[in-house]
C-alpha positions as CSV (number, residue, x, y, z in Angstrom):
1,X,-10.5,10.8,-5.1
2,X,-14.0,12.0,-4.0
3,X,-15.2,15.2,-2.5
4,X,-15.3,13.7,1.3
5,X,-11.7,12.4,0.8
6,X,-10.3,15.7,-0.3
7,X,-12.1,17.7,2.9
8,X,-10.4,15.0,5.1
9,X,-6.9,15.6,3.3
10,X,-7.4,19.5,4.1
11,X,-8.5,18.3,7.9
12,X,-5.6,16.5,8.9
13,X,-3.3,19.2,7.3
14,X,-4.7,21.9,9.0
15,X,-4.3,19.8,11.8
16,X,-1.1,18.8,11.6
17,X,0.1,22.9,10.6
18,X,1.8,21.1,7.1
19,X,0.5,23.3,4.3
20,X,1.2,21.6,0.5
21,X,4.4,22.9,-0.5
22,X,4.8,25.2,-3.3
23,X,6.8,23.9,-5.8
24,X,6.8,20.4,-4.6
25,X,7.3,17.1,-6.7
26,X,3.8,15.8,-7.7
27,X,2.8,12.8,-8.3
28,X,2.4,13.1,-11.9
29,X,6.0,14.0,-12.4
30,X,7.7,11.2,-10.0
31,X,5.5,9.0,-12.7
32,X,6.7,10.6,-15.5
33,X,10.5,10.5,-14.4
34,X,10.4,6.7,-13.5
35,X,8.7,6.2,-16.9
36,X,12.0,7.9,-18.4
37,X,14.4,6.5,-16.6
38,X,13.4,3.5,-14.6
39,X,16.4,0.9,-15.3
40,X,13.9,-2.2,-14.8
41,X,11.3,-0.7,-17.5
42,X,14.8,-0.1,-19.7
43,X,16.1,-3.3,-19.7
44,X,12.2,-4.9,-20.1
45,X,12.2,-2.4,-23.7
46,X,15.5,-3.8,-24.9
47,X,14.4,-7.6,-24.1
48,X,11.1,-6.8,-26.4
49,X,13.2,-5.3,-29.5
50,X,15.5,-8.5,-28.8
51,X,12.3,-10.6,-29.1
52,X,11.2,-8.6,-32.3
53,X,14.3,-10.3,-33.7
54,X,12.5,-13.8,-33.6
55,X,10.2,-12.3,-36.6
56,X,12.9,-11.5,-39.3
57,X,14.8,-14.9,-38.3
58,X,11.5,-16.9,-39.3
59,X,10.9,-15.2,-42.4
60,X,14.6,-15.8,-43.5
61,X,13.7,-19.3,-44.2
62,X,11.7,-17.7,-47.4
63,X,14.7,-16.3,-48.2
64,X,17.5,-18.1,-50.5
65,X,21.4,-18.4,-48.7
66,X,24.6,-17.6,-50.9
67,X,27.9,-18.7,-50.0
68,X,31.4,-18.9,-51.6
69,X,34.4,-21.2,-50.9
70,X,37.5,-21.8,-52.2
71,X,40.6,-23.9,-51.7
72,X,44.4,-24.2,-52.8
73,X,47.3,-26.3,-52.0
74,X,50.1,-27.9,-54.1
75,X,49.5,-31.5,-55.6
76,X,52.4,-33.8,-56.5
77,X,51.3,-35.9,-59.7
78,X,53.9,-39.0,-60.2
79,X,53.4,-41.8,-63.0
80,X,55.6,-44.9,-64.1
81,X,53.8,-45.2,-67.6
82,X,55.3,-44.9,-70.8
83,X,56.3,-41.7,-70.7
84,X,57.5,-41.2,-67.3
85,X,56.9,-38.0,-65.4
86,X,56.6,-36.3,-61.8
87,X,54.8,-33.1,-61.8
88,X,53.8,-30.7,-58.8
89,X,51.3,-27.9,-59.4
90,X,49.1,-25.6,-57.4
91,X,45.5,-26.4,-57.8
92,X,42.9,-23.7,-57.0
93,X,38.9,-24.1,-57.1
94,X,36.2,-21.6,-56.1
95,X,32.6,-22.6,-55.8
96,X,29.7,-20.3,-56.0
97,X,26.5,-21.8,-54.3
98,X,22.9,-20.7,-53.7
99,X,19.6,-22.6,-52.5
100,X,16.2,-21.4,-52.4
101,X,13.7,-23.2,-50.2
102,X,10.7,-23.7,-51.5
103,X,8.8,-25.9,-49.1
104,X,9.7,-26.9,-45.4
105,X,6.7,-28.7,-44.6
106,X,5.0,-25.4,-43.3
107,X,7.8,-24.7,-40.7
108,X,8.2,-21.5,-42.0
109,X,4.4,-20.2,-41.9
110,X,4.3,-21.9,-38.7
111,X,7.4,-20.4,-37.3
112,X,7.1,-16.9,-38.3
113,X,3.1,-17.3,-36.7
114,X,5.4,-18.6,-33.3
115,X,7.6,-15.6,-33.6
116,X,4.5,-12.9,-34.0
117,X,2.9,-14.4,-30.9
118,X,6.0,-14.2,-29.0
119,X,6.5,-10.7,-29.4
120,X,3.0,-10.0,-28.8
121,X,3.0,-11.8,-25.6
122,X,5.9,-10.0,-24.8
123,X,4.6,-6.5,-25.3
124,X,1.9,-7.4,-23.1
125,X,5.3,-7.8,-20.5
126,X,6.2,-5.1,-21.0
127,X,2.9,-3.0,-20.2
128,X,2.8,-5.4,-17.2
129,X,6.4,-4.2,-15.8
130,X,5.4,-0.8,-16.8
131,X,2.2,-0.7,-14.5
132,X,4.6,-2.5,-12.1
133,X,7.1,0.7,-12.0
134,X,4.8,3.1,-11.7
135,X,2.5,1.5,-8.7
136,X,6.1,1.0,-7.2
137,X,6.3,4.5,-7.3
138,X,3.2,5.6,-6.3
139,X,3.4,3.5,-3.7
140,X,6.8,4.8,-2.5
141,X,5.5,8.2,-3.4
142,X,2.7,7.6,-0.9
143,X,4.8,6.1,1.9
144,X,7.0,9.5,1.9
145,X,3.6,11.4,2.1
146,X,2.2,9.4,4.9
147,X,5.6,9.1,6.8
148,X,6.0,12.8,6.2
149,X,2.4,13.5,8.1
150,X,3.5,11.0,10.9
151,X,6.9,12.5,11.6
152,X,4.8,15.9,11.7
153,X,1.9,14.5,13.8
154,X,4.6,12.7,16.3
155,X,6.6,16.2,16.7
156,X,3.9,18.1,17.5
157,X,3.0,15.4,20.2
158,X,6.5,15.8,21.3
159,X,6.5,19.1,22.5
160,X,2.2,18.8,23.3
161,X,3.7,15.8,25.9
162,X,6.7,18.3,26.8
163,X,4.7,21.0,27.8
164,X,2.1,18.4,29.8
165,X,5.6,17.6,31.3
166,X,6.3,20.7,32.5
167,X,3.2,21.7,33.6
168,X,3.1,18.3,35.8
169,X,6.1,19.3,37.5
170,X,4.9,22.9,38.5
171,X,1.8,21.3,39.9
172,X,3.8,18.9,41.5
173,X,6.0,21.6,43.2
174,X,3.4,23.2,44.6
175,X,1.7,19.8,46.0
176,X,-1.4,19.6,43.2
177,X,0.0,16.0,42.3
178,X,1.7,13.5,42.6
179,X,5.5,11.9,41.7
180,X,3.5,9.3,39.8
181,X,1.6,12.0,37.3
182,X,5.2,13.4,36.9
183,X,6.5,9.5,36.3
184,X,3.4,8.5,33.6
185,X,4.0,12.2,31.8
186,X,7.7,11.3,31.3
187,X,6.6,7.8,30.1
188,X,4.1,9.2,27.5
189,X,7.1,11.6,26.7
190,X,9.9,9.0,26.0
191,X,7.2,6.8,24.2
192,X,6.8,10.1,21.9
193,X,10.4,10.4,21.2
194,X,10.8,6.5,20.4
195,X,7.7,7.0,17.8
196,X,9.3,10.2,16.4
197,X,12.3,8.3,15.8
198,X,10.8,4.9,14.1
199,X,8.8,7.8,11.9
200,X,11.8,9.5,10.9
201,X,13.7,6.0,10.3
202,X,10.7,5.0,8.0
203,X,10.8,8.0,5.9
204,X,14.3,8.1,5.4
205,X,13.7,4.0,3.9
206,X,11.1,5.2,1.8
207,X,12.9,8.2,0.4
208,X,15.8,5.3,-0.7
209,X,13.0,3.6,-2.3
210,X,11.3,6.0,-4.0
211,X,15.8,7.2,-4.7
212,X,15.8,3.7,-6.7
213,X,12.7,3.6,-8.6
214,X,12.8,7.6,-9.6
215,X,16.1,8.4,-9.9
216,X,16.7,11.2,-7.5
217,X,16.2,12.4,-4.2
218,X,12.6,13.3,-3.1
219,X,12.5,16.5,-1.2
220,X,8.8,17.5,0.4
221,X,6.1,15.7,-1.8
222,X,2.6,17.2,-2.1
223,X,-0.3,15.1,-0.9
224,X,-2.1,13.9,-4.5
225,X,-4.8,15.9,-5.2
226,X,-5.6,14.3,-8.7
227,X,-6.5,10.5,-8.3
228,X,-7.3,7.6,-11.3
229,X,-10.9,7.8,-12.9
230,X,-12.3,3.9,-11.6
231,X,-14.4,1.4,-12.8
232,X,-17.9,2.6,-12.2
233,X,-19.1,-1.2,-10.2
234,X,-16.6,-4.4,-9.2
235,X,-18.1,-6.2,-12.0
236,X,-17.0,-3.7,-15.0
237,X,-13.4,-4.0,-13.0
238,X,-13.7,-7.8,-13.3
239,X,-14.9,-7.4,-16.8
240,X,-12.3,-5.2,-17.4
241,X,-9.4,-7.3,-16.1
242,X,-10.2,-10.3,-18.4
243,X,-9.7,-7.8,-21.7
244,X,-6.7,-5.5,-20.9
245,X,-4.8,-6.7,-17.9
246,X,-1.5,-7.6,-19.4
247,X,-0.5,-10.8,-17.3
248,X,-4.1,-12.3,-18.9
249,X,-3.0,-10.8,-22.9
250,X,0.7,-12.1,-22.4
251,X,-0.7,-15.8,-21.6
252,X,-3.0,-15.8,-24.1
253,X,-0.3,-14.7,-26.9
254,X,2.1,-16.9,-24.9
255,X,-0.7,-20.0,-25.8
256,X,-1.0,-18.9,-29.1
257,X,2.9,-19.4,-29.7
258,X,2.2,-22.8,-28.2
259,X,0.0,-23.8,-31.1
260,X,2.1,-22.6,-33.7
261,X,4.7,-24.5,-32.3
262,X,2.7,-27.7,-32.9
263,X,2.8,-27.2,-36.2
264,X,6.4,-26.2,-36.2
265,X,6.8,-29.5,-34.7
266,X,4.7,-31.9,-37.4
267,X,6.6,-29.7,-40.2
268,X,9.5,-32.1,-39.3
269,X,7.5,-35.3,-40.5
270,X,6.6,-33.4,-43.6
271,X,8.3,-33.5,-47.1
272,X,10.7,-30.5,-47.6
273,X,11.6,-29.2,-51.1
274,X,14.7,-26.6,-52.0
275,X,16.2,-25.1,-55.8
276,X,20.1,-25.3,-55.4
277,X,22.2,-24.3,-58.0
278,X,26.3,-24.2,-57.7
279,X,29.0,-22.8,-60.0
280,X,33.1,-24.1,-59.9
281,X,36.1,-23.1,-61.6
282,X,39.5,-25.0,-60.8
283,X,42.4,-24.5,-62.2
284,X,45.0,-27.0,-61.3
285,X,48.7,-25.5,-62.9
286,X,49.6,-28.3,-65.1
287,X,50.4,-27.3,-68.4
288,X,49.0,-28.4,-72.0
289,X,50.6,-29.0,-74.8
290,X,49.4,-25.7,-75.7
291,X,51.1,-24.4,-72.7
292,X,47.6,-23.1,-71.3
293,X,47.1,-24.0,-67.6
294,X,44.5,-27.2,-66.8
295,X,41.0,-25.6,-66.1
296,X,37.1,-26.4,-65.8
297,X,34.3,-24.3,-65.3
298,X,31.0,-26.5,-64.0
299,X,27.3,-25.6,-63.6
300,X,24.9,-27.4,-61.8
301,X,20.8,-26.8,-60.6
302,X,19.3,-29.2,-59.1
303,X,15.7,-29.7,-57.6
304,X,15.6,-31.4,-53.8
305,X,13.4,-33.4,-52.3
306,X,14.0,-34.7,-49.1
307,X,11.3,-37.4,-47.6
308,X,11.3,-38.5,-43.8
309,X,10.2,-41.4,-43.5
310,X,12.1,-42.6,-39.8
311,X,14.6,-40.2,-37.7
312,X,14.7,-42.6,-34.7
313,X,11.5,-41.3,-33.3
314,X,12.8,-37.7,-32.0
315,X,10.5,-35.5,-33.9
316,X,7.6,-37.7,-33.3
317,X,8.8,-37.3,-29.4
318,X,8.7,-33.5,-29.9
319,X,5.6,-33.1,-31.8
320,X,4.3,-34.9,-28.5
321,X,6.3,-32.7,-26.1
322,X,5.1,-29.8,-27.5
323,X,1.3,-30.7,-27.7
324,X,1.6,-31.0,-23.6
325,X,3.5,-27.5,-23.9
326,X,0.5,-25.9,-26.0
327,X,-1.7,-28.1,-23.4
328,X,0.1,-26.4,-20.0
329,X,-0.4,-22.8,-21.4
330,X,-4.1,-23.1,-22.0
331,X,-4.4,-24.0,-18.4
332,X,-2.1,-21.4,-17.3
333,X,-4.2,-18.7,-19.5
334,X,-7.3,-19.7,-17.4
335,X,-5.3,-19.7,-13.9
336,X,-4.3,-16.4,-15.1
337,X,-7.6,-15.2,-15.5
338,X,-8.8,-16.3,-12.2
339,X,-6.1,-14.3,-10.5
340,X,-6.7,-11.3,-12.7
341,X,-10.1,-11.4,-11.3
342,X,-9.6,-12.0,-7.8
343,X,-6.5,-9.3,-8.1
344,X,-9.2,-6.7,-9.2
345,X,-11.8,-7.9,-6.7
346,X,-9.3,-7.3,-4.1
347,X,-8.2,-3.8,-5.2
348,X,-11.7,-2.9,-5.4
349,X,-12.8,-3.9,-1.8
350,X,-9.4,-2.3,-0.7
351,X,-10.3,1.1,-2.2
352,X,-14.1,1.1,-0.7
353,X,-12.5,-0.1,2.5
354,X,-9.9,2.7,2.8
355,X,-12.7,5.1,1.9
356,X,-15.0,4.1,4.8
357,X,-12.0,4.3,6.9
358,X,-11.4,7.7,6.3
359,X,-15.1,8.3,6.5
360,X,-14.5,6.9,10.5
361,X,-11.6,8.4,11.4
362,X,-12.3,11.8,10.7
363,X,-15.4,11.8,12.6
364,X,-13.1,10.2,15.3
365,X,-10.7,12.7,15.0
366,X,-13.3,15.8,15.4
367,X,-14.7,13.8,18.6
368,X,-11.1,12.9,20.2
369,X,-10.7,16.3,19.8
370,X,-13.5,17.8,21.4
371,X,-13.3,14.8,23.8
372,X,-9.6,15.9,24.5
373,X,-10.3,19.9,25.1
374,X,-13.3,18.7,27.8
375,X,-10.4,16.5,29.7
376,X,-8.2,19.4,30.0
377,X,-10.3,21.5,31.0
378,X,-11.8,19.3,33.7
379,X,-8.1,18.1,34.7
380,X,-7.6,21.9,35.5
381,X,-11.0,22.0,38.3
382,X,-9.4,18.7,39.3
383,X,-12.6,16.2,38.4
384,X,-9.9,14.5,35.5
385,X,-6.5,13.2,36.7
386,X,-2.9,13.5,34.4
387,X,-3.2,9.8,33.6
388,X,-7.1,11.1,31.5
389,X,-5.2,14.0,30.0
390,X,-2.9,11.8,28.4
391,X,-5.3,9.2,27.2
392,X,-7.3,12.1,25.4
393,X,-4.2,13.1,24.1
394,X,-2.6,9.6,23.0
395,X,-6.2,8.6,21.0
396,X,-6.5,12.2,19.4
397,X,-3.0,11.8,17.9
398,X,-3.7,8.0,17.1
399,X,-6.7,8.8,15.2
400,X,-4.8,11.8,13.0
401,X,-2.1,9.0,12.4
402,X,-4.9,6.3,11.7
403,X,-6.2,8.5,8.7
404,X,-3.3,9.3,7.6
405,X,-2.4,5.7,7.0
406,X,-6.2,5.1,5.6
407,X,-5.2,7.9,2.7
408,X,-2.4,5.9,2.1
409,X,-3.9,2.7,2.0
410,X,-6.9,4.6,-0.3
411,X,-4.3,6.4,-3.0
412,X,-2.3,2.7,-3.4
413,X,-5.9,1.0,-3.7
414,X,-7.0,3.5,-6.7
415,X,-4.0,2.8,-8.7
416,X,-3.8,-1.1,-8.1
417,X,-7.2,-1.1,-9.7
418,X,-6.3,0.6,-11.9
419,X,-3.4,-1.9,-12.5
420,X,-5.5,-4.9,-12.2
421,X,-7.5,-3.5,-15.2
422,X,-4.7,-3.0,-17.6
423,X,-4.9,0.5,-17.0
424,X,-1.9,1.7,-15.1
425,X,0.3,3.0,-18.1
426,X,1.9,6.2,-18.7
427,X,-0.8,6.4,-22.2
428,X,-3.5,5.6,-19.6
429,X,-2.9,8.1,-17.1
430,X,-2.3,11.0,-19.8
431,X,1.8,11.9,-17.7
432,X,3.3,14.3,-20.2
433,X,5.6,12.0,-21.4
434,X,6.6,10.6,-25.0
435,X,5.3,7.4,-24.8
436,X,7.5,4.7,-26.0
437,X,6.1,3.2,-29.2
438,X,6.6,-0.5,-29.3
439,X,5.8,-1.0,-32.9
440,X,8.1,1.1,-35.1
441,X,11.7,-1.0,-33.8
442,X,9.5,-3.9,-34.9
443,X,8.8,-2.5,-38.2
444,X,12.4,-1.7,-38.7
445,X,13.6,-4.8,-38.2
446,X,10.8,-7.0,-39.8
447,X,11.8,-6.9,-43.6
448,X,15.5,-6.3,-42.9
449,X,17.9,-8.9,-44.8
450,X,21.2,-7.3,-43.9
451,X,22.4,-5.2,-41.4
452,X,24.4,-5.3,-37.5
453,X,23.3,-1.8,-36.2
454,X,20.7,-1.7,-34.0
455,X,18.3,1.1,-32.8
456,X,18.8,2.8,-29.8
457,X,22.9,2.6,-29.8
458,X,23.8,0.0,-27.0
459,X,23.8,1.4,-23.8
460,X,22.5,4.7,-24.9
461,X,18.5,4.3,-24.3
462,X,18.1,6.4,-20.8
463,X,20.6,8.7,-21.1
């Protein structure tokens, strides 16, 4: 926040009698604690570990698949030949197999390629509903702030408007005025109560909000004194946008997985070539001459080539299907990038425009006020009626609540630039958190064959 912006902030607190309260949550730490605990940002970390799970399921297909079976039931053996016999045994057989792929037509390659992108693309999410979280909360963080000042502001102009009241009636009594200066002070009084009220109501919303996003109650928050560092000019914003904001790097990962999945696709019309090798012993209870029980032990490798040559025209229909797929996210990506610039061009006017605002208001402010001690003063030789009085007074207190709402607007403008820009991030903005490292569940799981536990325990990440 600039120099000017600062002074104003100390302005309208000194005129509102609200010092910062000591020990107050700042902004920094309502940040921090929805970074910890939010349950949206949660849930958006586990879906990315469950997406790194695409990775190790590609790479499987380099890997060879062992099974066993067996089976066992009687058999009832009858014969009418010379030598007459009827004979039941038990017959038992076990079969060892293993296959190997060796080539899948590229599926593999192209599936693992698919699966990298994914989880790329979905990283960028995450960042995405990360910056999402926290300009939630600064947002709600803000609203308290400004709802804070305007229940302040509209108490003070309770009992300003009660003490015009009463005055009123004293001049009244002794025949200074009129019954209709009594009627407009009582009308600027009950007006005064009804804003005091919708101010309070307002506050109490935004404290459920910011309840929701943070995770506990918010008692008197401090007005930010430490704002974003910005883009130096709109275009190095715009610039910025089209290389870190995540919605542009998840579409652009999300298109890459769309071309691997072309070739994912063709694979299918391609030759595909495995090593299988099986092993079977049966024994089947009848009895030798020797008396040994019947039994063969068999060994077989074999070398598989399967060739497509028609499958009724469904992978040729997917190949296609997919190419308008890989098609739909290139022109997503560039959509994308249009709105990330007009996002950031919008942020950017919406911070210079909140700044001017502030710029105007306090100079209104300083003139409502001298404007408002001249009308009093005259109302009290008689050359300014009630009705003035309380026009001074209603645009003296508008103009303290009108600045109040442009620091608002100006805070929420500085960090949805800073969102806009990919910037917005608990890394970015240095809170004195342990960042969440998206990389090392992926590395666990990457080369893993074997294994059901999973990293954090279910249901235990937050706690």
């Amino acid at each position: 926040m600039h120099k000017r912006t600062l002074l104003t902030a100390g302005f309208v607190f000194a005129v509102m009698g609200t010092p910062v309260v000591a020990g107050a949550e700042t902004l920094e730490e309502a940040l921090a604690s929805a970074y910890l605990s939010n349950p949206t940002l949660l849930a958006e970390r586990a879906k990315l570990r469950a997406q790194d799970e695409l990775v190790p399921q590609a790479l499987s297909n380099w890997r060879p698949s062992v099974s066993l079976t067996g089976s066992v039931g009687p058999t009832n053996v009858q014969s009418n030949a010379n030598t007459k016999y009827d004979q039941t045994y038990t017959q038992k057989t076990a079969t060892a197999s293993i296959s190997q792929p060796l080539y899948r037509g590229g599926q593999t390659v192209a599936q693992t390629e698919q699966a990298e992108a994914q989880v790329q693309a979905e990283r960028a999410q995450l960042v995405a509903s990360e910056q999402t979280v926290l300009l939630n909360v600064v947002t709600a963080y803000m609203d308290i702030v400004q709802y804070q000042a305007t229940v302040e502001l509209n108490r003070n102009n309770e009992q300003v408007l009660q003490r015009q009241l009463d005055a009123t009636n004293d001049r009244f009594r002794v025949g200074e005025v009129t019954r209709t200066d009594v009627a407009q002070s009582e009308s600027r009084l009950s007006a005064a109560h009804a804003d005091r009220t919708q101010a309070e109501g307002n506050l109490k919303t935004a404290k459920a909000t910011y309840v929701s996003l943070v995770g506990h109650d918010a008692e008197k928050l401090a007005q930010p004194t430490k704002m974003p560092e910005l883009p130096a000019s709109v275009d190095q914003a715009k610039q910025l946008s089209l290389q870190t904001n995540p919605q542009v790097l998840a579409q652009q990962f999300s298109y890459q997985a769309a071309q691997a999945g072309v070739d994912l696709a063709f694979g299918k019309l391609l030759p595909q070539l495995s090593l299988n090798g099986t092993a079977t012993k049966s024994v089947d209870g009848a009895e030798l001459s020797t008396g040994d029980k019947t039994s063969s032990r068999t060994y077989a490798a074999t070398l598989n080539l399967t060739v497509p040559i028609y499958q009724q025209g469904a992978e040729y229909s997917a190949l296609r299907q997919q190419k308008h797929v890989a098609g739909q996210a290139l022109t997503t990506l560039d959509q994308t990038r249009r709105d990330a610039v007009e996002s950031t061009t919008r942020a950017w006017e919406g911070v210079q425009t909140a700044r001017a605002r502030i710029i105007s208001y306090t100079d209104q402010i300083r003139a409502a006020q001298v404007a408002l001690d001249g009308v009093r003063k005259e109302s009290q030789v008689g050359s300014r009626t009630v009705l003035d009085v309380l026009n001074a007074e209603q645009e003296a207190l508008q103009a303290q609540v009108n600045l109040v709402q442009a620091q608002h607007d100006e805070a929420v403008a500085e960090f949805t630039l800073k969102s806009a820009v990919g910037q917005l991030t608990a890394q970015a903005l240095g809170l004195s958190v342990e960042t969440y490292d998206p990389v090392k569940h992926y590395d666990e799981v990457r080369g893993k064959w074997i294994g059901t536990s999973i990293s954090p325990s279910y249901g235990e990440e937050g706690k």
